[in-house]
C-alpha positions as CSV (number, residue, x, y, z in Angstrom):
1,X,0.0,0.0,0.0
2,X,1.8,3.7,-0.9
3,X,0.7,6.1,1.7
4,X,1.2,9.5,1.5
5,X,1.0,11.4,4.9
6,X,0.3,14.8,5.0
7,X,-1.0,17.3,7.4
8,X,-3.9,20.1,6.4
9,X,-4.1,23.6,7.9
10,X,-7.8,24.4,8.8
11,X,-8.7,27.3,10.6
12,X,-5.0,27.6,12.2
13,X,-5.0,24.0,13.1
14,X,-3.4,20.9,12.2
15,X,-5.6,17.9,10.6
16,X,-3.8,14.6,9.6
17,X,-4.1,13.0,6.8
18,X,-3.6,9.7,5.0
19,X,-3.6,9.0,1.0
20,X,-3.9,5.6,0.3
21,X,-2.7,5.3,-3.5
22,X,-4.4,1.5,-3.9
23,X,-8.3,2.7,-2.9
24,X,-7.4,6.1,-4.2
25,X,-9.2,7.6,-0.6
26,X,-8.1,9.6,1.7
27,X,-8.4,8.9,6.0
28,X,-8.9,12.1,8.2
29,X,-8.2,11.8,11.7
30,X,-11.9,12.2,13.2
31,X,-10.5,13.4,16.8
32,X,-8.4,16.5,14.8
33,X,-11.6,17.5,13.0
34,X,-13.8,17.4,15.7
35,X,-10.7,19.3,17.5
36,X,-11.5,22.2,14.8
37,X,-15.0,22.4,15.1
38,X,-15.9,21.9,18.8
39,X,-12.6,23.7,19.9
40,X,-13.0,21.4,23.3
41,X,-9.7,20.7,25.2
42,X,-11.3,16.8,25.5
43,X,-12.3,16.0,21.7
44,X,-11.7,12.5,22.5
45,X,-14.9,12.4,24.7
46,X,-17.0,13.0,21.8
């Protein structure tokens, strides 16, 4: 599997990121995106 990791800016913060060349998809790191939009110190309570 080629992966490509790479990390997006949104709103000033960081969100990781996976490419996975073979299912041509990408895989967000749900705890960073809720990060962004509940701005909670805790997002891994959600």
């Amino acid at each position: 599997m080629n992966q490509e990791n790479t990390i997006k800016i949104f709103e000033e913060k960081n969100v990781r990121t996976v490419w996975d060349g073979d299912k041509e998809d990408w895989f967000i790191c749900i705890v960073d995106v809720i990060t962004v939009l509940t701005e909670s110190k805790n997002p891994q309570a959600y």
